[in-house]
N, C-alpha and C positions, 0 to 999 in steps of 0.2 A: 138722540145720542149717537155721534158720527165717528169713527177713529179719525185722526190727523190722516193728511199727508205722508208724514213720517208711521205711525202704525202702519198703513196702508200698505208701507213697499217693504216693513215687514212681515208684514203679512203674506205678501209676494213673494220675499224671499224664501220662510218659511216652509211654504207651497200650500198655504189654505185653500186657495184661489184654484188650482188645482186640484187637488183633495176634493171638495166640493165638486166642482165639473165632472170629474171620476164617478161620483158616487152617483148619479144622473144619468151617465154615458152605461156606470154598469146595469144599473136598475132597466136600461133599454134593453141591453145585450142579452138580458134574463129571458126577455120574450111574455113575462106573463109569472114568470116563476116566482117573484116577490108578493105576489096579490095575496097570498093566504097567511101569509106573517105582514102585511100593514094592514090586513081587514081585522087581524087579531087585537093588534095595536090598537087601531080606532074605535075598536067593541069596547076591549077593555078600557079604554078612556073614560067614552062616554056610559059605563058603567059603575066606571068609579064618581065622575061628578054625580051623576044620581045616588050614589051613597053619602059624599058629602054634603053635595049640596053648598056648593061653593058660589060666592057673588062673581068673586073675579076666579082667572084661570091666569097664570104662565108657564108658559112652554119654553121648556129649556135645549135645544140643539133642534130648532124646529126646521130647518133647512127647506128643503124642497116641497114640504108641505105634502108627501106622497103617505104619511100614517098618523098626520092631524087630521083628528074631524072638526076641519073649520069653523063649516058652517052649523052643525050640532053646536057645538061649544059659543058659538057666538049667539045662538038663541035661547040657550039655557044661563047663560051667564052676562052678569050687564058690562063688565071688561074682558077682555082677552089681549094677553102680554106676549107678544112672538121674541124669544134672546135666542139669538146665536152671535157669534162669533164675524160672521160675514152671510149676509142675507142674500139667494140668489136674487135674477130679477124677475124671476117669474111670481116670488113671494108677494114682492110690493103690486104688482097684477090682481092677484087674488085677494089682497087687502083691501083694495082699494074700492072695492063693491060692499064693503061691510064697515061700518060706520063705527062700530063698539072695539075695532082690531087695531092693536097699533104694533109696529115691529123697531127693538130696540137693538142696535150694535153691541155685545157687551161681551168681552171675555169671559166666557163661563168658570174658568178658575182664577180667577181672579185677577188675570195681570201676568199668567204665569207664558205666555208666548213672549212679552216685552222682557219678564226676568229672567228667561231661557236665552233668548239673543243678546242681552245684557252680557251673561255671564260668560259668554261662550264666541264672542266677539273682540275684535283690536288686540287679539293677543301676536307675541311676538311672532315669527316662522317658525311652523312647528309646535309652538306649544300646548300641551294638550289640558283639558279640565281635569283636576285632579282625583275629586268626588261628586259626587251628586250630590254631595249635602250642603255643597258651596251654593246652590241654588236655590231658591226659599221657593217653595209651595206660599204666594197667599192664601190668606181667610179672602172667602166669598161674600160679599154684600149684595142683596139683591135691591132696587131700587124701589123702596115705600112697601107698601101689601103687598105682596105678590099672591095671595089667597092661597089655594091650592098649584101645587108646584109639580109641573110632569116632567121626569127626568127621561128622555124619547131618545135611543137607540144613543147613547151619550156614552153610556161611563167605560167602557174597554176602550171611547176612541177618543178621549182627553187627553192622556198623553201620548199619543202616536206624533204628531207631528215634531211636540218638545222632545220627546224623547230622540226622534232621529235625526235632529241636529245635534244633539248630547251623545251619540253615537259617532258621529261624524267629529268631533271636536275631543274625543278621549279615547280611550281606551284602558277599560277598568274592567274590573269580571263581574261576570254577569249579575252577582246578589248586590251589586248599585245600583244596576239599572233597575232593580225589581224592588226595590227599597223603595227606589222613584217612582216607580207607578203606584205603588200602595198608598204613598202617603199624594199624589194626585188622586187617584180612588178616594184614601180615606175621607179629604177634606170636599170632596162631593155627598158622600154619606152626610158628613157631618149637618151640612147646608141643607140636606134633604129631611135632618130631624126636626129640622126649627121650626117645619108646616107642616099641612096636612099633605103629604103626597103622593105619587104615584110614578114608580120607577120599571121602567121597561128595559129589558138590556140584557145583551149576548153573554154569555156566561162560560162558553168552548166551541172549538171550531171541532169537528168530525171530517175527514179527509179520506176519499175514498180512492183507492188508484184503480188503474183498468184490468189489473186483477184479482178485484173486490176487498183487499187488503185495508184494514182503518184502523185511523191512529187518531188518536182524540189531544188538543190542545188545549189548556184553559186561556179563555181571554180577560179573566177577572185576578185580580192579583191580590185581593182581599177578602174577607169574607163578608159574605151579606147577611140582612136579618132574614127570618122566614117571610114576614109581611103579614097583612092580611087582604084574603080575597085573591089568594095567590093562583095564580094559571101560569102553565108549562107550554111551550110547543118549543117543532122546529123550521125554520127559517132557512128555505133553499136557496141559501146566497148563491152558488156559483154550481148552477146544474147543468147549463147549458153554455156552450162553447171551450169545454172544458177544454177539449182537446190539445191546446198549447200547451201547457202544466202537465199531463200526462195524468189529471187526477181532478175530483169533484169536489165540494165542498159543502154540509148544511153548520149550519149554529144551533146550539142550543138556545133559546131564550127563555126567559123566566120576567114575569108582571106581577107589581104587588101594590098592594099600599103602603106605605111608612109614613109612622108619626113617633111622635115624642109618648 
């Protein structure tokens, strides 16, 4: 499953393509600093299929494949579903040694980048989006079984792109925009009740300046359930080379399981 031509160069325009490349160049720039939040990731993974004991596995915003345990998951399970959004190429490398792995193109919200540029495009000079609510959040369809469904480092960053084209294109106060991430949040919850799953995912950013000064942001704009099998840590996204920013960064994150 391939986006067109046409998805493609909005995609590009978007800046997924980007986005992506970013998230790889930062992961470098860490030096080592992300290893103790994707080892956490990957434990808890491969702890939770051994609790369910799942035939198939998909992996939802699997990117760079840096807090998938691949090759675990591909011997414990007779399929494995790789979805994102735009696949690096290093993905298809590493697939491609494992016979039971397949990686699908798929808007994880549904469609909701094509009804973002839809809505928010060919308007006159000037004209700005009037609400968010003009914008339909699809329903998510996942393709056939997806068995157990891992939702990986995903839900604060679903509407970041949409949303900053929807920023660029109005000018509203700020409880649209946060209406908008909620109900993008919500209808990934919703998709993640329908199976058996397992959700990983930042929950606040903590910001540290250089004299020692912190201020906590939430990155989740809805509420979550407790889970079960739940683990806590933090995530030193941005500890090393701070020095641009004048200040540091970890996340909180939080891993569960959710079911119906």
């Amino acid at each position: 499953m391939a986006h067109s031509e046409k998805q493609k160069r909005i995609l590009q325009r978007l800046g997924y393509y980007d986005y992506q490349n970013g998230l790889i160049y930062r992961h470098l720039n860490q030096e080592g600093g992300w290893n103790h939040h994707l080892e956490n990731c990957r434990n808890f993974i491969i702890k939770a299929a051994g609790l369910i004991k799942p035939e198939k596995v998909t992996v939802l915003g699997s990117g760079w494949l840096l807090d998938v345990p691949l090759k675990e998951l591909s011997e414990i399970c007779r399929s494995v579903d790789l979805i994102d959004i735009v696949h690096p190429p290093d993905a298809y490398s590493q697939v491609a040694k494992l016979g039971n792995v397949t990686l699908t193109e798929l808007d994880i919200t549904g469609g909701l980048a094509w009804e973002t540029w839809e809505k928010t495009s060919g308007f006159p000079f000037r004209k700005k989006l009037k609400s968010t609510d003009d914008i339909i959040v699809p329903d998510v369809t996942l393709p056939g079984d997806p068995g157990m469904v891992i939702s990986l480092n995903l839900l604060s960053q679903l509407d970041t792109l949409p949303l900053r084209r929807v920023k660029e294109k109005s000018d509203l106060p700020g409880e649209q925009y946060t209406r908008f991430r909620q109900r993008v949040q919500k209808k990934h919850l919703e998709l993640l009740n329908c199976y058996p799953s397992v959700l990983i995912t930042d929950t606040s950013e903590i910001f540290t300046d250089k004299k020692g000064n912190r201020s906590e942001i939430g990155s989740i704009a809805i509420n979550l359930p407790y889970g079960e099998m739940r683990e806590e840590w933090t995530w030193d996204f941005d500890l090393v080379r701070s020095d641009y920013y004048g200040m540091n960064s970890v996340l909180k994150v939080v891993a569960m399981i959710v079911r119906r």
